[in-house]
N, CA and C of each residue as an Amber inpcrd file, in Angstrom:
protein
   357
  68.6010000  78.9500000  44.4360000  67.8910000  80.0260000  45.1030000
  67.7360000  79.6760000  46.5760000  68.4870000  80.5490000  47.2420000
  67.6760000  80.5550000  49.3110000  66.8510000  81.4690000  49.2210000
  65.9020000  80.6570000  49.5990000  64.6950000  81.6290000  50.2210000
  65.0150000  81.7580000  51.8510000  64.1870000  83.3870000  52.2610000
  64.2560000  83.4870000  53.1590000  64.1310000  84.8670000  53.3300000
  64.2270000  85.6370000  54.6000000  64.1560000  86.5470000  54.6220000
  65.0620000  87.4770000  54.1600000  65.4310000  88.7770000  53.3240000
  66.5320000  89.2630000  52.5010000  66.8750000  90.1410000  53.4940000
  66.6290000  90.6420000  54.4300000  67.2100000  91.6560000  55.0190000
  68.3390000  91.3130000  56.1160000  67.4460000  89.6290000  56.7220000
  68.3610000  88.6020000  57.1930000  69.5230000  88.1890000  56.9730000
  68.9330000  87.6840000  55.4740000  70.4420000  87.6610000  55.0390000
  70.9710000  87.9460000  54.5830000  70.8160000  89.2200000  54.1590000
  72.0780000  90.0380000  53.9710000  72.7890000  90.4490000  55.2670000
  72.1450000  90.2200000  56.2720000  72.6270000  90.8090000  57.9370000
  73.7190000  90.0300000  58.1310000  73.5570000  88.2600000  57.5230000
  74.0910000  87.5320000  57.5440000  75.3910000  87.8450000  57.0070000
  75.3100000  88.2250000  55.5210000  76.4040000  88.1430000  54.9380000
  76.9430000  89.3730000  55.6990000  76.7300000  90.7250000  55.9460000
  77.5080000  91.8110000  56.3630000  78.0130000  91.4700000  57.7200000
  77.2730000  90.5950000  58.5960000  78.2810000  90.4360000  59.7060000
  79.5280000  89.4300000  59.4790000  79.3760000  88.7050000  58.7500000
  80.7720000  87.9900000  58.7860000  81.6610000  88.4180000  57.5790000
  80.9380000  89.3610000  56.7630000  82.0930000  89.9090000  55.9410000
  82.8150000  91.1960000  56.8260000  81.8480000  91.9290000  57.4340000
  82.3010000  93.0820000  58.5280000  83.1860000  92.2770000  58.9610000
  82.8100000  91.1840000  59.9280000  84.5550000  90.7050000  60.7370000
  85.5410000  90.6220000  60.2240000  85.4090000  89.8260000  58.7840000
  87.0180000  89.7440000  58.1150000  87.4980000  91.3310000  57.7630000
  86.6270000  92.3060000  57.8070000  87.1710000  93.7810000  57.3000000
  87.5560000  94.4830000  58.3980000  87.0420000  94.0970000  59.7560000
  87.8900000  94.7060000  60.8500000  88.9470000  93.8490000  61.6910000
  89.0820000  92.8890000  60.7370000  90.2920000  91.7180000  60.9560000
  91.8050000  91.5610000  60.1060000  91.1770000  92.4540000  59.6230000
  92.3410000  92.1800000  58.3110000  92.8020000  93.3550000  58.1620000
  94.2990000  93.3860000  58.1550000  94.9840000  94.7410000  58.2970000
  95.4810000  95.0450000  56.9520000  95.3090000  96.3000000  56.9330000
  95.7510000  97.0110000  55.3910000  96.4540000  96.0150000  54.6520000
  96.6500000  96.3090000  53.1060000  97.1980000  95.3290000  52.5260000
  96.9050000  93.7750000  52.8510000  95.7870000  93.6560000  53.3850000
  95.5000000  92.0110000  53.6020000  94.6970000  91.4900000  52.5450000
  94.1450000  89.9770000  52.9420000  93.3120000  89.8270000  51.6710000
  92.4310000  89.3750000  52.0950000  90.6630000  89.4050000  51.4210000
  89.6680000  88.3500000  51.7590000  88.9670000  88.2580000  50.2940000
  88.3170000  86.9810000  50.8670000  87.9080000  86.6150000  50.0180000
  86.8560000  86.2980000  50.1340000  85.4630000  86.2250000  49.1660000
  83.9940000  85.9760000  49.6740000  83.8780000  85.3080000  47.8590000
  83.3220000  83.4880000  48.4930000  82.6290000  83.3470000  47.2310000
  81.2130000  82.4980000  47.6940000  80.7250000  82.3550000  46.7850000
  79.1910000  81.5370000  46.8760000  79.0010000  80.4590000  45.8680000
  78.9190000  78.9830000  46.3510000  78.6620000  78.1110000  45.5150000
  78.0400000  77.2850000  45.7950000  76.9940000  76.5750000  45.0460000
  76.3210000  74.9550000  45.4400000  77.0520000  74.1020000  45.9400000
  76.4090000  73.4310000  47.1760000  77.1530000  72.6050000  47.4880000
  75.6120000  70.9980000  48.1620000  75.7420000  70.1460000  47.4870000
  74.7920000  69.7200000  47.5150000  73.3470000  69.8570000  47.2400000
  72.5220000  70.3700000  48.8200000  71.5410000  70.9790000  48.6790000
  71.1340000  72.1680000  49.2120000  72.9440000  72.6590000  49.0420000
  72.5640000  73.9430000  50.0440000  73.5640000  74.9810000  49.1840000
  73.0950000  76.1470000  49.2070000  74.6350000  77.3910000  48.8250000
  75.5390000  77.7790000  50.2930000  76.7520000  77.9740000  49.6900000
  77.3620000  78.2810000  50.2950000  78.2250000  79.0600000  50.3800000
  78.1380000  80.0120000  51.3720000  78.8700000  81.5540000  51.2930000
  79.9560000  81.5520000  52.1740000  81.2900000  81.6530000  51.4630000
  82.2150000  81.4050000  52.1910000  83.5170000  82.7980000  52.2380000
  83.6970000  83.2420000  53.3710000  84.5410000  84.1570000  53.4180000
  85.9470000  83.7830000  54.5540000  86.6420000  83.8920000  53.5880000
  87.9720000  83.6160000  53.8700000  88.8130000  85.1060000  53.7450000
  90.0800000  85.5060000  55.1100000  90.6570000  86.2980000  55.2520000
  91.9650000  86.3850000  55.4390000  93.2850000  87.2280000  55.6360000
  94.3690000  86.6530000  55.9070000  94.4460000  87.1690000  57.1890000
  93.9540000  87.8890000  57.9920000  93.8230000  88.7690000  59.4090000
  94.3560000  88.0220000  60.3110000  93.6010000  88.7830000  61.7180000
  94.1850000  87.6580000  62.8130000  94.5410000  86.8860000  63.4880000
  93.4140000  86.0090000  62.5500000  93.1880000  84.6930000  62.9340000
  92.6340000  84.2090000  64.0700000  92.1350000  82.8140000  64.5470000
  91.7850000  82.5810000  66.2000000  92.1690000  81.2200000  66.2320000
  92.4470000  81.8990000  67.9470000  93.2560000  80.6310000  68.8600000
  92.0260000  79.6860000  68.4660000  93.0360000  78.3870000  68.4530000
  92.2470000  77.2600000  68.4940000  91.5170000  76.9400000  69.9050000
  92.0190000  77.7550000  71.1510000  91.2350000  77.3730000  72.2940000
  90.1430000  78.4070000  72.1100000  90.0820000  79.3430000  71.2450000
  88.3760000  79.9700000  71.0260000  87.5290000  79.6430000  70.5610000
  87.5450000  79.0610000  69.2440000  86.9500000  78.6980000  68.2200000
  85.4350000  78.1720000  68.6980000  85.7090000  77.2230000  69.9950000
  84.3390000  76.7820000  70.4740000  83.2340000  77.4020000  70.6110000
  84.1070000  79.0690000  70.8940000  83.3890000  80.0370000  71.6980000
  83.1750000  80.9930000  70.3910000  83.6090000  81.1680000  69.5380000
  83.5760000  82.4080000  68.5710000  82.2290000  82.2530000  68.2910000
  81.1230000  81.6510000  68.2590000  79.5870000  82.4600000  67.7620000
  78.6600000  82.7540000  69.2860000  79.2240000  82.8280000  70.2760000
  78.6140000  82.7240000  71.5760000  78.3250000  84.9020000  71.7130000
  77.1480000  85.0780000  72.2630000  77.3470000  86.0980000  72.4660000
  78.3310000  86.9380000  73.8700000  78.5450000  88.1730000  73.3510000
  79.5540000  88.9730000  74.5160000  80.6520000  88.3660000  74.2160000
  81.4640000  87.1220000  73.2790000  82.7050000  86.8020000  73.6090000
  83.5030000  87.2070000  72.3060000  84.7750000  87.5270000  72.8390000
  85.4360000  88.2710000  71.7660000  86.9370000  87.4410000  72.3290000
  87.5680000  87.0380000  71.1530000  89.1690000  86.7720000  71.2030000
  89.9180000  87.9960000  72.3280000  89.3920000  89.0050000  71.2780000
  90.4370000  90.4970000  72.3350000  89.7680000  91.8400000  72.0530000
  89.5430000  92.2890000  72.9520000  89.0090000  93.2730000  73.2460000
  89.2850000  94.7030000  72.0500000  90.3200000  94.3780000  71.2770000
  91.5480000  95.5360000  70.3890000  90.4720000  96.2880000  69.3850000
  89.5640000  95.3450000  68.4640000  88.8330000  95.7670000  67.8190000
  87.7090000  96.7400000  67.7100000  86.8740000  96.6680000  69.7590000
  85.8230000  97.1230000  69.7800000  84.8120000  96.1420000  69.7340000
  83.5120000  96.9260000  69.6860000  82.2680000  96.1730000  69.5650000
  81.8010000  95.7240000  70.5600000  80.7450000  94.6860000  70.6330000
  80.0860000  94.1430000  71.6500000  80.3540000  92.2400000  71.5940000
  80.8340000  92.1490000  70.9740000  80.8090000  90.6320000  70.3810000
  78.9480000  90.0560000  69.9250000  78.5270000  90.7950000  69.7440000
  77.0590000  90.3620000  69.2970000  76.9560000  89.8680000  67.8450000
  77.9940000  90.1760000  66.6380000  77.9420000  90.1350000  65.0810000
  78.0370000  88.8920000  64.9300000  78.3010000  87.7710000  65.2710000
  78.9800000  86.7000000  64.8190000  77.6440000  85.9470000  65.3230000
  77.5320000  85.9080000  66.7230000  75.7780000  85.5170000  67.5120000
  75.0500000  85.3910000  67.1450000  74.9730000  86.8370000  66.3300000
  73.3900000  87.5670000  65.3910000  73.4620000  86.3450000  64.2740000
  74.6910000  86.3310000  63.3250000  75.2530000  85.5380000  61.9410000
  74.9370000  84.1390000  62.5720000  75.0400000  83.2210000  63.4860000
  74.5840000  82.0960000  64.3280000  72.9970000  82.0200000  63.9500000
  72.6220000  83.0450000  65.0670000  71.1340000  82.8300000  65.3380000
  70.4200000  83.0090000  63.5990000  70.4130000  83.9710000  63.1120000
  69.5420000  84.0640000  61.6690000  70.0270000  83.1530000  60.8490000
  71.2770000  82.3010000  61.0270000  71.9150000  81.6060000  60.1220000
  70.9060000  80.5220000  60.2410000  70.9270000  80.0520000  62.1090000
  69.8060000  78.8990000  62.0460000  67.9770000  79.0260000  61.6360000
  68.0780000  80.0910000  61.8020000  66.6220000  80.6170000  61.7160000
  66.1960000  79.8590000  60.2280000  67.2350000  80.3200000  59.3340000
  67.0230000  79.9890000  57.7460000  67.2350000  78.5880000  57.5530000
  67.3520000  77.6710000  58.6220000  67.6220000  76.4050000  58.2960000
  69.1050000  76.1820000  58.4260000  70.0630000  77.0830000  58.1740000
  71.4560000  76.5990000  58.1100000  72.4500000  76.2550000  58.9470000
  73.4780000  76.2260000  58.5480000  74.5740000  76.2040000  59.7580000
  75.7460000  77.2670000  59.1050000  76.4140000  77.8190000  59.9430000
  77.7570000  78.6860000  60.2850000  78.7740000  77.4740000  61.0570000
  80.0080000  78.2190000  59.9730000  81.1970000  77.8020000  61.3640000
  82.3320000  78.2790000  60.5500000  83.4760000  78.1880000  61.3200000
  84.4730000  78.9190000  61.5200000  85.3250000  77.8660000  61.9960000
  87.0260000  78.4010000  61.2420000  88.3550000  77.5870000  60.8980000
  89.4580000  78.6200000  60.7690000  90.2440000  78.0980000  61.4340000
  91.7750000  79.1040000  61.7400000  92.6490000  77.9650000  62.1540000
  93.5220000  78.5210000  61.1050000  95.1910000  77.5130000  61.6420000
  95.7250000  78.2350000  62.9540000  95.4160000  79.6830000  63.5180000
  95.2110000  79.8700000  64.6920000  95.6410000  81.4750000  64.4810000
  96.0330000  81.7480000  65.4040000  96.6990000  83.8960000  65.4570000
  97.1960000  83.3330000  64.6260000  97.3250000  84.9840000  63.7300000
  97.8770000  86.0070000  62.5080000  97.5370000  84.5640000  61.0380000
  97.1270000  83.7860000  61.5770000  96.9330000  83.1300000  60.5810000
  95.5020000  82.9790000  59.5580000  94.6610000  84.0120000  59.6550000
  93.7750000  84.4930000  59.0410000  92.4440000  83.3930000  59.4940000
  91.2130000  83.5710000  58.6760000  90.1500000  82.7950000  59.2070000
  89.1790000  82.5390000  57.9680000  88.5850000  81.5500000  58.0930000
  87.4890000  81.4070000  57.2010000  86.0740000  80.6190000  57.8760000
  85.3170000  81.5870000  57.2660000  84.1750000  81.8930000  58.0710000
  83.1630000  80.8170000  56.3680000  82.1160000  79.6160000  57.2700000
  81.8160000  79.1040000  56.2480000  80.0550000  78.9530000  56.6250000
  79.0940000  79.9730000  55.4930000  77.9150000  79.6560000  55.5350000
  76.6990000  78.4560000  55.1100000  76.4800000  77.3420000  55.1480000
  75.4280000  76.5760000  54.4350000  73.8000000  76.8560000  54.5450000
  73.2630000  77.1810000  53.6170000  71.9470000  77.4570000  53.6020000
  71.4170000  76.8170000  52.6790000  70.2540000  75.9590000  52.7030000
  69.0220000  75.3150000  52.4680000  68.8280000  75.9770000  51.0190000
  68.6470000  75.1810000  49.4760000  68.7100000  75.7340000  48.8480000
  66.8970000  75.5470000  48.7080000  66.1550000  76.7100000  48.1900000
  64.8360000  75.7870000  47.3780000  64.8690000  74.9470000  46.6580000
  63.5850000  73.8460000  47.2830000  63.1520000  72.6260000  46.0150000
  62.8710000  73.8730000  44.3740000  63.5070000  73.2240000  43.7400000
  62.4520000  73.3000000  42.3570000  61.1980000  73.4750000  41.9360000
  59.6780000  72.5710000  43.3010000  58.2940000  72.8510000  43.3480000
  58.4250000  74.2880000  44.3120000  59.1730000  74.3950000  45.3830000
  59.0050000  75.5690000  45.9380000  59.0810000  76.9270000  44.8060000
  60.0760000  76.8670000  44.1430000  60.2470000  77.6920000  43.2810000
  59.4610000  77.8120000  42.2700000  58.2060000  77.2190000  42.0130000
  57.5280000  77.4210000  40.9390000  56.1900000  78.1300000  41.5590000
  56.2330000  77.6100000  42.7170000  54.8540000  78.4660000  43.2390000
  54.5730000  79.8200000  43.6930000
């Protein structure tokens, strides 16, 4: 169980599942799973889309910055998925073998103790 705020994170999950869905061109594939991983869950969405340059990657949760302009938006979704990600305790990050080579976007969040959960 993550505790935390639900509206958060679900904001969480819809912004980085939104990216792989305006990343990924017809007939593409993604993928979203969730599993324990230590002491944390982890929500992981993987895509076959555009992929990103390895000289972005530094920059992909920064706000206003976008690979390329093609998509739209403001570059704020990924920022927002950053900032509430840490809010909840966790970390975000992001992996690409580089363009057209798709991306996977990887969440860790803080699972509850067991006493948390009983109270």
């Amino acid at each position: 169980v993550v505790t935390g705020d639900p509206t958060r994170l679900h904001q969480i999950v819809w912004n980085i599942v939104g990216n792989a869905i305006k990343h990924t061109p017809p007939g593409g594939r993604i993928e979203v799973a969730l599993r324990p991983e230590d002491s944390h869950g982890v929500i992981e969405v993987r895509d076959s889309g555009d992929g990103i340059d390895p000289a972005f990657l530094p920059y992909i949760f920064e706000p206003f910055r976008q690979q390329s302009g093609r998509h739209g938006g403001l570059g704020l979704g990924l920022a927002i998925a950053r900032s509430l990600t840490e809010l909840h305790g966790g970390t975000i990050a992001a992996e690409s073998a580089g363009v057209g080579r798709g991306a996977t976007f990887r969440v860790r969040l803080p699972l509850a103790s067991d006493t948390a959960t009983q109270h």
